[in-house]
C-alpha positions as CSV (number, residue, x, y, z in Angstrom):
1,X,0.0,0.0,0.0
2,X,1.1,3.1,-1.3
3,X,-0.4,5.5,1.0
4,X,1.2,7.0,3.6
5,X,0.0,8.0,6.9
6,X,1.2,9.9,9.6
7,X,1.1,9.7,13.2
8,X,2.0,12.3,16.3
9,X,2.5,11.8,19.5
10,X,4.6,10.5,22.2
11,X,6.2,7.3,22.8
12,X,6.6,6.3,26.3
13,X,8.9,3.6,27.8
14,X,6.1,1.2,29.7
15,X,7.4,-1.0,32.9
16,X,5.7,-3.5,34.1
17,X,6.3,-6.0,36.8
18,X,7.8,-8.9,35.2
19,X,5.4,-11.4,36.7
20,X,2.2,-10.7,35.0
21,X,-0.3,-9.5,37.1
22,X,2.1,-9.0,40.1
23,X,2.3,-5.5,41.7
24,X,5.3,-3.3,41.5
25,X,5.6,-3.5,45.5
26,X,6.2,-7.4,45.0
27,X,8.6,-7.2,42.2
28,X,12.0,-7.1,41.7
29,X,12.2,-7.1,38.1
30,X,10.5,-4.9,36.0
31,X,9.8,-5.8,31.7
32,X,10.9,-2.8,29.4
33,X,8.7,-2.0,26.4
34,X,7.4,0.9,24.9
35,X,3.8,2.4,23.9
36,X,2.1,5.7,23.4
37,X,-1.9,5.5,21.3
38,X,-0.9,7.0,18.0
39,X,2.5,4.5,18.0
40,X,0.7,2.5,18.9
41,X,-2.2,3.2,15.8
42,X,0.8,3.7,13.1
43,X,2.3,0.1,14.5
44,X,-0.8,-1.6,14.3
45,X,-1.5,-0.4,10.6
46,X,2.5,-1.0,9.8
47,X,1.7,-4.2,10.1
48,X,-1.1,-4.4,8.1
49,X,0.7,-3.7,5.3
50,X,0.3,0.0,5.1
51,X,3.6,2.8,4.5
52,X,3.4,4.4,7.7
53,X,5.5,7.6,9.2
54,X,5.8,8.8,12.9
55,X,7.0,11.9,13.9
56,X,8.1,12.7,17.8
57,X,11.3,13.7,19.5
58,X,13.4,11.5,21.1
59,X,16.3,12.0,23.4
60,X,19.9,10.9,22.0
61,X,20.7,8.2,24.2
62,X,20.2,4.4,24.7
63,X,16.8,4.8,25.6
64,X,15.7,7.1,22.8
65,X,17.4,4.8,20.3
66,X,15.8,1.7,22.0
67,X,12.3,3.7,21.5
68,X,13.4,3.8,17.9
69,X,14.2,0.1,17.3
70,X,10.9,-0.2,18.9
71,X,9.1,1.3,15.5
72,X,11.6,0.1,13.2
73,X,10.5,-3.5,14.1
74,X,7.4,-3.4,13.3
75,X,8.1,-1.5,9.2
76,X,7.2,1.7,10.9
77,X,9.0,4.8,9.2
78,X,11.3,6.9,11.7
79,X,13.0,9.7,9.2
80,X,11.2,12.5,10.9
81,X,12.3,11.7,14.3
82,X,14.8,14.6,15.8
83,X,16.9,13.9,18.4
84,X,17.6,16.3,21.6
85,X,18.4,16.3,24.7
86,X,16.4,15.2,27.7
87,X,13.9,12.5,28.8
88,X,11.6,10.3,27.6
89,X,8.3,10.2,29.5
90,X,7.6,6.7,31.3
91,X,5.2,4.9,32.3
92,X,4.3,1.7,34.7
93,X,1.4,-0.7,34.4
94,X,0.4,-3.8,37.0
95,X,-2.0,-5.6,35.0
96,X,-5.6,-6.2,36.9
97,X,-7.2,-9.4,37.3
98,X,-10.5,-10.4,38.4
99,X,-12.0,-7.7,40.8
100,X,-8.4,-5.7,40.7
101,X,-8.3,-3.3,38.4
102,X,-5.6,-2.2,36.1
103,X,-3.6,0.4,37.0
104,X,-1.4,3.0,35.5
105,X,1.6,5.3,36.8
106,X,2.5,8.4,34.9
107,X,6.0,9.6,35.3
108,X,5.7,12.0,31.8
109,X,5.5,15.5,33.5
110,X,7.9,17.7,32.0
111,X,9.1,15.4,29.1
112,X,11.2,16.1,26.2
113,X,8.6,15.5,23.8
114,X,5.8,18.0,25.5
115,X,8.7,20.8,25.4
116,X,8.9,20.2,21.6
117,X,7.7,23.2,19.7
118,X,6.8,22.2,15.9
119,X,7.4,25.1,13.5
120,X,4.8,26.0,10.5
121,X,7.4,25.0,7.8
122,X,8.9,21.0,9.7
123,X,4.7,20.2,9.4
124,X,4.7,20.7,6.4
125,X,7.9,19.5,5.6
126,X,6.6,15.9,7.8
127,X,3.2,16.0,6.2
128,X,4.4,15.7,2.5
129,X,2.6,13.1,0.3
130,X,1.1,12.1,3.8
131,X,-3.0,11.1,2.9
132,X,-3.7,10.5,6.8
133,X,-2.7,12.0,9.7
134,X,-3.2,10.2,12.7
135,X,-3.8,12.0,16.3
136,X,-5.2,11.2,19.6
137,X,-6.8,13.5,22.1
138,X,-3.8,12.7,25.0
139,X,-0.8,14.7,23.1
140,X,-2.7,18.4,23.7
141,X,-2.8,17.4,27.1
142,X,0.2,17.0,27.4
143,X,1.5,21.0,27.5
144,X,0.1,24.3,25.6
145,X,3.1,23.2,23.1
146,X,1.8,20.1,22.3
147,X,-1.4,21.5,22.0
148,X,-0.4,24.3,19.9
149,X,2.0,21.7,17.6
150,X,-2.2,19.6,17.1
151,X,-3.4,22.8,15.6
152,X,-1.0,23.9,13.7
153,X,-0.5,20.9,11.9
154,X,-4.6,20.5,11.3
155,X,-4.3,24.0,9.3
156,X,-1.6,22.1,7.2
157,X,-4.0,19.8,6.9
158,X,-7.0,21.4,5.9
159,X,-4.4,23.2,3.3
160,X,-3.8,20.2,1.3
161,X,-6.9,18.3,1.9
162,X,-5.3,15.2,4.5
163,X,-7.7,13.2,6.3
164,X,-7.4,13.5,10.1
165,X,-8.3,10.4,12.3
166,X,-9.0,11.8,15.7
167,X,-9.2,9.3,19.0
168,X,-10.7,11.5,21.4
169,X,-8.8,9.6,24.2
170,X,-9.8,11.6,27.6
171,X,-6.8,10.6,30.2
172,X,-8.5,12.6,33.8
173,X,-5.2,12.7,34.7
174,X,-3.7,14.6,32.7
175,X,-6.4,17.6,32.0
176,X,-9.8,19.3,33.2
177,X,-13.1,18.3,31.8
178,X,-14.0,21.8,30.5
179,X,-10.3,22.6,28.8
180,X,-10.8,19.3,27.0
181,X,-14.0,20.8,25.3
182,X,-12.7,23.9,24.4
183,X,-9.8,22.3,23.0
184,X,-12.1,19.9,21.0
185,X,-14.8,21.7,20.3
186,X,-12.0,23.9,18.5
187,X,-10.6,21.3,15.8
188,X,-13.1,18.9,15.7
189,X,-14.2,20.2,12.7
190,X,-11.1,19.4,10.8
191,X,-11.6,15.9,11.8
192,X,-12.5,13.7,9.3
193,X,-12.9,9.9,11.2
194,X,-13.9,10.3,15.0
195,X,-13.2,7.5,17.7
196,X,-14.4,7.3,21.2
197,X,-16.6,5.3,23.2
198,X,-19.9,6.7,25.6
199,X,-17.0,7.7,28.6
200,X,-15.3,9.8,26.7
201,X,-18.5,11.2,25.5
202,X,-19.6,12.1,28.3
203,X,-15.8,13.2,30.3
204,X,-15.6,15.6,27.7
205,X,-18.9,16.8,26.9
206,X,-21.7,15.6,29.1
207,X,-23.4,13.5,26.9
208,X,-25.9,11.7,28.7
209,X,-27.1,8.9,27.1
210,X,-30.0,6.0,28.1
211,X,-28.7,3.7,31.4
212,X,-26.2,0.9,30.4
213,X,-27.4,-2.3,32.3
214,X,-26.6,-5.0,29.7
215,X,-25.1,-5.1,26.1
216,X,-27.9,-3.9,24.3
217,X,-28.6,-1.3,26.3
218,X,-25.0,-0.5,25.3
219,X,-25.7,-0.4,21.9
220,X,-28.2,1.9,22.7
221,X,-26.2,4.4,24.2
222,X,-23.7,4.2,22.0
223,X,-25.8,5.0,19.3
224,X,-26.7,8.0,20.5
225,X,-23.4,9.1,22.3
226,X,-22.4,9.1,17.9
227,X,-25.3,10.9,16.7
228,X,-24.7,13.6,19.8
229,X,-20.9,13.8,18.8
230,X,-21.8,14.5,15.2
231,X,-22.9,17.5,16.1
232,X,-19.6,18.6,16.5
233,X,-18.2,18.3,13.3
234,X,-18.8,17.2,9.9
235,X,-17.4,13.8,10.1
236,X,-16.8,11.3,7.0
237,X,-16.9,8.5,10.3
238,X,-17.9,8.4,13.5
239,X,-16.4,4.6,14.9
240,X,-16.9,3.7,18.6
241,X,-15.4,0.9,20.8
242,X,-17.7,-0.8,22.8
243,X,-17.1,-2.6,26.6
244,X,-19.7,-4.0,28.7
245,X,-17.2,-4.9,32.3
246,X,-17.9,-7.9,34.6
247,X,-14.6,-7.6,36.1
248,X,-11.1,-7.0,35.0
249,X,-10.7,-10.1,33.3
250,X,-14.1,-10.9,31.8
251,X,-15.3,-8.4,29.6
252,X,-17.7,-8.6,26.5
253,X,-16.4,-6.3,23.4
254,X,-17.6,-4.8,20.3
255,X,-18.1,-1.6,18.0
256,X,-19.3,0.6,15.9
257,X,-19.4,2.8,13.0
258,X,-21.6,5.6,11.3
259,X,-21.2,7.0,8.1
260,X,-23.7,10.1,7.3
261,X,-27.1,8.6,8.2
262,X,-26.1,4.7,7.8
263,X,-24.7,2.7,10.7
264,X,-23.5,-0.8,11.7
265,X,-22.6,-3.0,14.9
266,X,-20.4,-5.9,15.3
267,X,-21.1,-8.9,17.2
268,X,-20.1,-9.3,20.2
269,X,-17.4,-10.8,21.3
270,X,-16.5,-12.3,24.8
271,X,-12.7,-13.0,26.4
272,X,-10.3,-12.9,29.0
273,X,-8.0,-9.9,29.2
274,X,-4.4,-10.1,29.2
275,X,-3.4,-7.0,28.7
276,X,-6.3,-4.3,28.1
277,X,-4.0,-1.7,27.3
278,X,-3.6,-1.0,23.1
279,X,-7.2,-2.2,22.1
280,X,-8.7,0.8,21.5
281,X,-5.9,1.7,19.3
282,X,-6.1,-1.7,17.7
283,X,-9.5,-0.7,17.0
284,X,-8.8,2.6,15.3
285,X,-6.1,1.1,13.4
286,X,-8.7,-1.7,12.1
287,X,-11.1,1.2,11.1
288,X,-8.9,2.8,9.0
289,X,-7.3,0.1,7.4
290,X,-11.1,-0.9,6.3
291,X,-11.7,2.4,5.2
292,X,-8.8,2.5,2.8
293,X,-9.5,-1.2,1.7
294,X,-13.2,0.8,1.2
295,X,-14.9,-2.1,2.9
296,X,-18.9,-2.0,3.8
297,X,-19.2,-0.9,6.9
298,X,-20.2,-4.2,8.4
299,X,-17.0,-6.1,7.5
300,X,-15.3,-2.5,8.6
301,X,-16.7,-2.7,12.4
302,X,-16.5,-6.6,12.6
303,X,-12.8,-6.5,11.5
304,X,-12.2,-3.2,13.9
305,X,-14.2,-4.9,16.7
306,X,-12.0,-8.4,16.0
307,X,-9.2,-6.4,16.4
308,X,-10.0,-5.0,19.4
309,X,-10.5,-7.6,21.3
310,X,-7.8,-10.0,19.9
311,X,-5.2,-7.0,21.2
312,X,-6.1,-7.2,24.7
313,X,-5.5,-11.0,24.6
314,X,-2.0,-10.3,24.1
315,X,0.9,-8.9,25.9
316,X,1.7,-5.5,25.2
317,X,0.0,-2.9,23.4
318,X,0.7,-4.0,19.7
319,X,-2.0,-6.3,17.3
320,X,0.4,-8.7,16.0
321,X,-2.3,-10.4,14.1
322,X,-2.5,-10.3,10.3
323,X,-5.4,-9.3,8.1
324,X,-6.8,-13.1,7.5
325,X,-6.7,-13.5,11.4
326,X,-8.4,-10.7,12.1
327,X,-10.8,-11.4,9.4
328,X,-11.5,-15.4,10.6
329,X,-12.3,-13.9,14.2
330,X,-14.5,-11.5,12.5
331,X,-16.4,-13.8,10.9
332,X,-17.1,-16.1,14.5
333,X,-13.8,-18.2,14.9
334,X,-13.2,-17.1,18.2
335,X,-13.8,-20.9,20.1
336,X,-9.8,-21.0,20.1
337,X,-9.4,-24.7,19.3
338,X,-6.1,-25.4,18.2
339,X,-4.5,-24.5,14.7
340,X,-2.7,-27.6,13.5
């Protein structure tokens, strides 16, 4: 695939306990990786065969050329990358199970990459021959850099006509309810593909939608969390991830997708988590990979939804699975009898 897209962000070393599942006050050893959601997107769709770009800052040292090995393994393209001094945010998860919940430690405050300012002339010099630009509501969190670097490189966009796929991507911790609108509320229309789910929907703009008590109900909801966020914009898609929670290992998964007045849902699809972090960028990654095969929208959110949910049955936050895997689990082969 010819195309090439285009993805912005930050990527984080991730630490995790090396015992899966065991907290960080038990462990000795901790397993180095590294993730952020749009490297994670542009991995994802590397891998599905597609000529992918990211553009970040890394520091020059072991670390920040680890962090580039990182993409190169998986086809993704790092010539954009400039190198500086300082550090690389971090991060450390202790996977949940059962009735513990997952949970997350920032250490990204003050970062190298939020203290990057992008002038007018490198985004458009980084956004040449680019046809999608992939970004994620967490980078104008980050700093009033970062978040002037988002809209200056959506004017780029809207100057040559490249597609924007927008995760809105709320993190609590990172900013206030009410600067999040604003700050969406400001480019949104430049978006061109919209994903979310009904929490984000309502974190970020109140959207109050029928009660969720079982997985229709979340259909429901969902339904109209995407007709209330079109208001926002005029979006070519609207795609949303769908999670009805018994616990931190049991959940029951799905999606789905909205193109002007038509609409579709995937089936639902139940499993164990192993690692829950990555699947909503799976899912993104899915949807536009669909879009660009120009798939009907029900093979689009069945493959996205598949996706989703074969990501967090893996460690880490990459989908290492190829298009025909996808596609089989898509289509109901999710029994996981042995492949011979």
């Amino acid at each position: 695939m010819n195309r090439k897209i285009l993805g912005y962000g930050e990527l984080m070393l991730r630490l995790s306990p090396q015992g899966h599942g065991n907290l960080i006050e038990q462990s000795d050893a901790l397993h180095m990786s590294f993730a952020g959601a749009e490297a994670n997107i542009i991995a994802d769709l590397a891998l599905l065969g597609h000529h992918t770009l990211f553009f970040t800052t890394f520091p020059g040292n072991p670390i920040g050329r680890k962090a580039n090995q990182f993409l190169n393994s998986f086809g993704v393209n790092t010539d954009l990358i400039s190198w500086k001094e300082g550090r690389l945010g971090t991060y450390y998860i202790e996977h949940g199970s059962s009735i513990r919940a997952t949970r997350v430690t920032y250490d990204r405050e003050n970062s190298l990459f939020s203290n990057t300012k992008i002038s007018h002339k490198e985004w458009e010099n980084a956004l040449s021959a680019v046809e999608v630009l992939i970004l994620t509501g967490i980078t104008p969190a980050l700093s009033e850099i970062c978040m002037l670097n988002v809209k200056t490189a959506l004017k780029v966009c809207k100057g040559r006509s490249i597609k924007v796929l927008f995760d809105l991507n709320f993190r609590r911790t990172l900013w206030k309810n009410d600067k999040a609108k604003q700050f969406f509320e400001s480019i949104l229309p430049d978006v061109a593909i919209l994903c979310g789910n009904v929490g984000s929907a309502f974190d970020i703009f109140n959207i109050r939608t029928s009660e969720i008590e079982d997985y229709k109900s979340l259909e429901q909801a969902t339904r109209q969390a995407a007709d209330e966020l079109g208001n926002y914009g005029e979006f070519e898609y609207i795609a949303m991830t769908m999670r009805l929670q018994e616990n931190a290992s049991k959940n029951r998964l799905g999606g789905f997708i909205k193109k002007e007045e038509k609409y579709a849902f995937s089936h639902a699809i139940s499993i164990k988590i192993i690692d829950r972090l990555g699947g909503g960028d799976a899912f993104a990654a899915a949807v536009l990979h669909g879009i660009l095969k120009k798939w009907e929208l029900d093979k689009i959110v069945n493959f996205s939804a598949a996706a989703f949910a074969a990501t967090q049955t893996i460690q880490g936050d990459i989908n290492f699975l190829t298009e025909e895997e996808i596609l089989s689990l898509a289509n109901g082969n999710t029994r996981g009898f042995v492949k011979r």
